[in-house]
Structure formats: structure tokens, C-alpha cells
N, C-alpha and C positions, 0 to 999 in steps of 0.2 A: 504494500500500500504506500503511495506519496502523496504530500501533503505538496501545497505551495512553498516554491525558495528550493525545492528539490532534496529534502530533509525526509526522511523516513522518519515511522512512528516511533522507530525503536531511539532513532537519534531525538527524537523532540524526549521522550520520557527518561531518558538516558541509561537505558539498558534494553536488556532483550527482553519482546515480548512474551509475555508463559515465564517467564524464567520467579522462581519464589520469591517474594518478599521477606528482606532478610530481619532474624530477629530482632534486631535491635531497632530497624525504620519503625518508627511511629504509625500509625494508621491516620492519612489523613480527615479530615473532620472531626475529630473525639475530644474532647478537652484530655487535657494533659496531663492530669491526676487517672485519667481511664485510657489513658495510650498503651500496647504492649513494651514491657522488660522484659529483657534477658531473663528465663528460667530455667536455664540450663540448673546454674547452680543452686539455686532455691532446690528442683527435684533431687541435684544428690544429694544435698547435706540433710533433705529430710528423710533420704533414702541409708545414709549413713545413721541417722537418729534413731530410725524402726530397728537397726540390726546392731547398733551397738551393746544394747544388756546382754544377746544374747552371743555377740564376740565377744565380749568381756569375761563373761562366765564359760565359753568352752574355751577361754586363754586361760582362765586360771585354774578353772577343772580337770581340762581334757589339755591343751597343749603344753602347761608348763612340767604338769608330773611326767609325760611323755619326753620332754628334753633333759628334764631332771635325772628321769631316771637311765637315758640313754648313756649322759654322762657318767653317773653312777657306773655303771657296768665298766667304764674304766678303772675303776679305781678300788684299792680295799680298806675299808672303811674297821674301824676299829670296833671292841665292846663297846667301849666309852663314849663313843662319836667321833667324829672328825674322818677326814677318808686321805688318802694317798693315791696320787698315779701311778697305775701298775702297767698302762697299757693294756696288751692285749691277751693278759694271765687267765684272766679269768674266759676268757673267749676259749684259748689251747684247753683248760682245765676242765670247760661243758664237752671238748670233742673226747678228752678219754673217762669222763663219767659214767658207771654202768647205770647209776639213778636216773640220769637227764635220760637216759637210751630207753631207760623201761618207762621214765615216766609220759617219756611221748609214746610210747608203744602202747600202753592203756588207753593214751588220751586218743590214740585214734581206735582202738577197739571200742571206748565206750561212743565215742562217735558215728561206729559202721550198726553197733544196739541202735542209737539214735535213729538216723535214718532209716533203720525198717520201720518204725515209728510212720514213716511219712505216708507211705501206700494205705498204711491201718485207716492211718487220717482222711484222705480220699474217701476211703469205701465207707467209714463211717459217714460222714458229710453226705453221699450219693446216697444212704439211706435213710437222712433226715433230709432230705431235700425231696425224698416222694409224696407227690400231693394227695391227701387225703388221711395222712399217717397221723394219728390219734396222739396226742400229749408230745407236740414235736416242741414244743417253747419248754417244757421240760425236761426233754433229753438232750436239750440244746444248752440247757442250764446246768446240771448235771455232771454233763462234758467237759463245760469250760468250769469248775469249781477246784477243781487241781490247780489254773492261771492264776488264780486270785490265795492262795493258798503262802503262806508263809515258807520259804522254800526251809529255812530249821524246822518249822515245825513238821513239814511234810518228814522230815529224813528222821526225828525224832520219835513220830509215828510209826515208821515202816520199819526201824528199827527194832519196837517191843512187836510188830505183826511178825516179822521173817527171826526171832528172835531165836535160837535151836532148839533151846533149855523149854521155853514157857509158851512161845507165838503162836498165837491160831492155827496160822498155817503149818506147822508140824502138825496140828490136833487135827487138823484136816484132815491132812494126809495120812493120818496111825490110824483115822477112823475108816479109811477104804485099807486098810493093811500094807499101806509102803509106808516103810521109814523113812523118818523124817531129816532132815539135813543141816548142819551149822552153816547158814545161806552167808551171813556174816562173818564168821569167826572163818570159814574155811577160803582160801585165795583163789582155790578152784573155783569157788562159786558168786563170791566177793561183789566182784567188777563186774558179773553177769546182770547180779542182784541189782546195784546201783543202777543200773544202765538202766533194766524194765521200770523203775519209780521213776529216772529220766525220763523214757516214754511216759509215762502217765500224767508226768508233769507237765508238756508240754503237749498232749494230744489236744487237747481242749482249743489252743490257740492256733494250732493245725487245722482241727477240724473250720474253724469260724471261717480263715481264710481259702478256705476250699469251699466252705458255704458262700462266699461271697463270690467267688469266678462261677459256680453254676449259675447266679442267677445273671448272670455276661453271657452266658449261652441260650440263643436264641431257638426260640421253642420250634420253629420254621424247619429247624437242623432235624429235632427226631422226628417233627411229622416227616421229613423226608425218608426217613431213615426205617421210620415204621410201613411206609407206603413199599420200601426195596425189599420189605418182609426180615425187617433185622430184628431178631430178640432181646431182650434185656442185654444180656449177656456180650451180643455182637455189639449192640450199639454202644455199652460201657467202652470195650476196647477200641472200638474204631469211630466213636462218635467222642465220648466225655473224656477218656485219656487225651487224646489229641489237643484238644481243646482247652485242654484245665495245663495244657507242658505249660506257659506263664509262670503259673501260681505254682506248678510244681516247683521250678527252679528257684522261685523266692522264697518259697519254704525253706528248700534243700540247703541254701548259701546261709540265710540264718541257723539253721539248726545244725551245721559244721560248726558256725561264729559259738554258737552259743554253747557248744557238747566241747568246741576245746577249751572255753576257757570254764569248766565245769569245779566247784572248787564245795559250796555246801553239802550238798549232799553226799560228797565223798568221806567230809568232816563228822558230820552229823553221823552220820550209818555206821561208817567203819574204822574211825577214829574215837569216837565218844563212845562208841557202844563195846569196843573193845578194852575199853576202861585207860586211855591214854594217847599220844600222839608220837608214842616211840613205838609202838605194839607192832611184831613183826608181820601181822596182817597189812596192817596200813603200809609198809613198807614196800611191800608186793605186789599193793594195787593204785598206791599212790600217782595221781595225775597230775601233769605238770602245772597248773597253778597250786595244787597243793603243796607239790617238789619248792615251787617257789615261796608259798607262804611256812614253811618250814625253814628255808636258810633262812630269808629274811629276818622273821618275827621270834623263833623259835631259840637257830645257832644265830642269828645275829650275823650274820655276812652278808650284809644291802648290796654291796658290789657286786655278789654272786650271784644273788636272787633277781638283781635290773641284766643280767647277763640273761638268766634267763628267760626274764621277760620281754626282752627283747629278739630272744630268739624264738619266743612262742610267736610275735607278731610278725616274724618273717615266714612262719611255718603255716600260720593264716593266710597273711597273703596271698603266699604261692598257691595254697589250698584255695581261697577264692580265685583266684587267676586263671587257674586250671579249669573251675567251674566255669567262670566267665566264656572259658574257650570252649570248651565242650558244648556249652548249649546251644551253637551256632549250628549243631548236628541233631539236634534231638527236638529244640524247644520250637512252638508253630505259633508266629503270630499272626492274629487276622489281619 
């Protein structure tokens, strides 16, 4: 378009046409108390204001005892307090440990107990999710009441049930004619024992989250699946499996997180009930935050104990890492 004098519109207004009006021009006509400002800055600092309590608090909570204690694991700290740089002594001293070797060896047994947990959790869930199923807000109650459960008192509980000497569960079992078993007291049976109250502790919070991806599943899916003449049973495996991989694998990566760094119930069951925290039970089943709260708090070697707490959180890692990778093969998003 041209104007008279041979000026374009874009030369009379002195820029290009369409091109945005920059934040800081005024808007002509507005009085000047109601003109736009710069709000770049005004959104972040109020953007810094909403999240600073809660930077504050995972700096003093969660970042500084993680630096703290990284450091730590350099050094050998004394009864008395105070620490020394030792460098990397205590790093050489976790690789010839037989304790660190068993106590990660538990920690992932009682973690592969765990995860059978997870499928239980599914099939439970797919049977509170059938419609029409009588007292389903109470078995759903029920379920999750081990979540809300005090995790000492759970293990202080399960401790007098699997007890050898007195427990129900032996009376149980003398009353069909099998002998009963030291579930606790024996090592053979030990870590087994912790691991099923693991499961039960944690089914509850499994199930909910696998109640919550059925109802993501769209009901279109089994009428088709009913119409190709698929059974229950077909359509669980080739309809609800498929479909629930998500929520599977967010299960799965929690309940690694959570089965390795397992430390109550290990305490409660098979350290208190064996009347001590030297008892050679505990010693055989001990898990590695237990391994840890035992230097630590116990022999008093902080050095040793941030040594190996820091080697739990690289053993995590890789563990979720691995998961991470693997579920590019397994897990189906819609």
C-alpha cells in the first residue's frame, strides 16, 4: 500500500506492519496510570515467591543432609564427634565387607517378595472394580487399612502373630497337624516372613492405584472385546494387562524405591523380637538401611554409614535407570 510523498505505511508508522507491539510501548489512548508495564519481572518474582517455602525446606531437608552426608562418607568421624579426611577408606572398606555384600543381597530379595506383591495388587483391584459387586466401598476400605497403619506398630503386631513359642499362626497350623515354625527366630524363614507383612503393607496403596487406571479404561474397549467373543479371562490378559502397563511400571519403580530402603519392619520383627540389635538372626537378615543405621547410630562410625548411604542411592539409581529403560519394551501408552 502507498500513501502520498511515496512513503509506505510501514515507513509513516515506523515499523512493520503485523509485527507485535513491544512490551514496554504504551497503548495509545489510555491514561497513563492504565498504560501496559513490563511484566516480565513482576510474573517471576511472584513465580519465585509461590516456590520458595517449599525450596527452602527441600534445601534444608532433603539437599543439605544429602551433601552433608556425601561428604561425611569421606571422612572418619570419631566416638566423641569431630571427623577426619580419610578419603576414599571407607569406599575400599564397603568393597571387601561381607555385611554390605549380604546386606544388599537381602535388600534385593526382600524386594523381588515385594514385587510379587504387584500382580496380587492388579487382580485384587480387577475384582473390586466389577460392577455390581456387593460391599465394594468396604473391601476397598479394608485393603487400604494396612496404608494408614503405623509401620512399628504393624511389625510389633506381626511379630506376637508369627511368634514360634505363642503366635496364632503356629496354633493354626498344630491345629491341621503341621508343625509349627520359628518364622522369626529362624534366618531361613526370617526375611521371607518380613517381606509377606511388606506385601500386606503396601497392597492397599497398590490396589487404589490400579483402581484408579481401570477407571482410564474405556468401557468401548471390552464391549469390543466381548462382541470378538473374548472371556473374562482372555480379555484380562489381552485387554486390562495391556492397558493398566502405565500404572504397572509406576507401581513397580516405587515399590523397588521403597522395599530398598526398607528399615522398620526389619527393626520391629526381627531385631526387637529377638530381644536385641546384636542377635545373630538380625545379623543374617539385616538390610542395608539397617547395615546403615547400625554403624551409624549403634558402632558410631557416621563416615561409614554416609559411605553406605551413598552407595545404597547409586544402587537405586541404576535400579530405576534400568527400569526406566526396560519399559520402552513392555509399557503401552494410549
Amino acid at each position: 500500500m502507498r500513501v502520498r510523498g511515496g512513503r509506505g505505511l510501514s515507513a509513516i508508522l515506523g515499523r512493520r506492519v503485523g509485527a507485535p507491539r513491544p512490551a514496554t510501548e504504551p497503548v495509545p489512548g489510555l491514561p497513563r496510570s492504565r498504560r501496559l508495564v513490563p511484566a516480565t519481572w513482576r510474573e517471576a518474582l511472584a513465580g519465585f515467591l509461590f516456590v520458595a517455602p517449599v525450596t527452602v525446606l527441600l534445601g534444608i531437608f532433603q539437599l543439605y543432609p544429602m551433601v552433608r552426608g556425601a561428604y561425611l562418607s569421606f571422612t572418619d568421624s570419631g566416638f566423641f564427634g569431630g571427623s577426619t579426611f580419610n578419603g576414599l577408606d571407607n569406599y575400599r572398606r564397603l568393597m571387601s565387607d561381607p555385611e554390605v555384600l549380604g546386606a544388599f543381597r537381602n535388600s534385593l530379595v526382600y524386594t523381588a517378595i515385594i514385587l510379587v506383591g504387584v500382580p496380587v495388587a492388579m487382580v485384587i483391584a480387577v475384582q473390586l472394580n466389577i460392577k455390581g459387586i456387593r460391599f465394594k466401598a468396604g473391601y476397598r476400605v479394608l485393603f487400604f487399612l494396612p496404608v494408614v497403619v503405623i509401620p512399628v506398630a504393624a511389625g510389633l503386631t506381626w511379630s506376637t502373630v508369627l511368634n514360634g513359642d505363642y503366635g496364632p499362626v503356629n496354633a493354626a497350623l498344630e491345629a491341621f497337624g503341621i508343625p509349627g515354625q520359628a518364622w522369626l527366630q529362624d534366618k531361613r524363614f526370617a526375611l521371607a516372613a518380613v517381606g509377606l507383612v511388606g506385601v500386606w503393607s503396601m497392597l492397599g496403596y497398590n490396589v487404589v492405584l490400579f483402581l484408579a487406571g481401570l477407571q482410564n479404561i474405556p468401557q468401548d474397549v471390552y464391549d469390543a472385546a466381548a462382541l470378538d467373543g473374548a472371556g473374562p479371562v482372555r480379555t484380562f490378559r489381552s485387554v486390562t494387562v495391556p492397558l493398566l502397563t502405565p500404572v504397572t511400571f509406576f507401581v513397580s519403580v516405587t515399590s523397588v524405591i521403597t522395599a530398598m530402603q526398607m528399615f522398620d519392619l526389619m527393626f520391629t520383627m526381627v531385631g526387637v523380637a529377638n530381644g536385641g540389635l546384636r542377635n545373630p538372626i538380625i545379623n543374617d537378615t539385616q538390610t542395608v538401611v539397617y547395615l546403615f543405621y547400625r554403624m551409624g547410630f549403634v558402632e558410631n562410625d557416621r563416615g561409614y554409614a554416609s559411605a553406605i548411604a551413598v552407595l545404597l542411592l547409586v544402587v537405586v539409581l541404576a535400579l530405576t535407570a534400568v527400569q526406566f529403560r526396560l519399559q520402552r519394551r513392555w509399557v503401552e501408552y494410549a
